[in-house]
C-alpha positions in Angstrom: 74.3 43.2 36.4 74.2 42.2 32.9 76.0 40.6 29.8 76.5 39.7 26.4 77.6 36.5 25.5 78.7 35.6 21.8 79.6 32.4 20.2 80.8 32.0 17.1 82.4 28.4 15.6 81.3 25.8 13.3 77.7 24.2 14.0 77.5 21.0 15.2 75.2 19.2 17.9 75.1 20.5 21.6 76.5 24.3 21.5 73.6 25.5 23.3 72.8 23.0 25.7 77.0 23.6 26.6 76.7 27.1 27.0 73.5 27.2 28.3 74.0 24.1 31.0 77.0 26.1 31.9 75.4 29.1 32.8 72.5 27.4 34.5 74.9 25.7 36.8 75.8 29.1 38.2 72.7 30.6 38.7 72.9 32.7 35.2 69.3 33.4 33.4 69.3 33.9 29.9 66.6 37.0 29.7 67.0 37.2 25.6 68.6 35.1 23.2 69.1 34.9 18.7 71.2 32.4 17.3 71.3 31.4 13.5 73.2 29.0 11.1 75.4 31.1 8.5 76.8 28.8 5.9 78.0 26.0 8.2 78.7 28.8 11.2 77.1 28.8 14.6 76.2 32.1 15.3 74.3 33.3 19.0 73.9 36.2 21.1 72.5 36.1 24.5 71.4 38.4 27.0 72.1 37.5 30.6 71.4 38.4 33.9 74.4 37.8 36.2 72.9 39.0 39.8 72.4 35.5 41.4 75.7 34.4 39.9 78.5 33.4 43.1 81.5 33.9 40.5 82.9 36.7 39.9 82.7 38.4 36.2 86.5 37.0 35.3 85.7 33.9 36.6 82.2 33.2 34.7 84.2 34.7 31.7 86.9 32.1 32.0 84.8 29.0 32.4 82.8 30.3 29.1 85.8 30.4 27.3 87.3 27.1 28.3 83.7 25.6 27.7 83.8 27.2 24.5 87.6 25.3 23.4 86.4 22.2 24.6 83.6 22.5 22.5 85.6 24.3 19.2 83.5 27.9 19.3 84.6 31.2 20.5 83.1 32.2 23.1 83.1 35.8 24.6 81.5 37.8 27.5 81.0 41.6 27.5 79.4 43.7 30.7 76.8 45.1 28.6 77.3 48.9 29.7 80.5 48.2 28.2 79.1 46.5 24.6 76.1 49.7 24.5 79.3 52.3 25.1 81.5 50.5 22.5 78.5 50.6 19.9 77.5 54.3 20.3 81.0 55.0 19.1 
């Protein structure tokens, strides 16, 4: 299966490594990713492939999200059947 990931929050030092150490931990692989500076705003999409992932899809989306506090971004997941359905519409 795969996902989207956004984050969104104020750039500063380490947001990717975060995220990104995160999802290597549990067995994630990024397969596409754009990020970009806006004014002062951190700003990335990823693409990820979630099949050698042990969590379940609530529990990957949880620790993303409390990463993402710790860290002061938004961070959100999306199955990405679920983003390509919502973006036909």
């Amino acid at each position: 299966m795969r996902a989207i990931i956004t984050v969104v929050g104020k750039d500063k030092v380490g947001i990717i490594a975060a995220i990104s150490s995160l999802l290597a931990q549990n067995n994630v692989n990024i397969l596409d990713i754009s990020q970009t500076i806006m004014q002062g705003f951190f700003t990335m999409i990823m693409l990820v492939d979630l099949q050698e992932c042990k969590l379940k899809f609530s529990e990957l989306k949880d620790l993303l999200i409390k990463k993402g506090q710790e860290i002061g971004v938004d961070v959100n997941m999306q199955h990405e059947d679920l983003f390509n359905n919502i973006n036909r519409i």
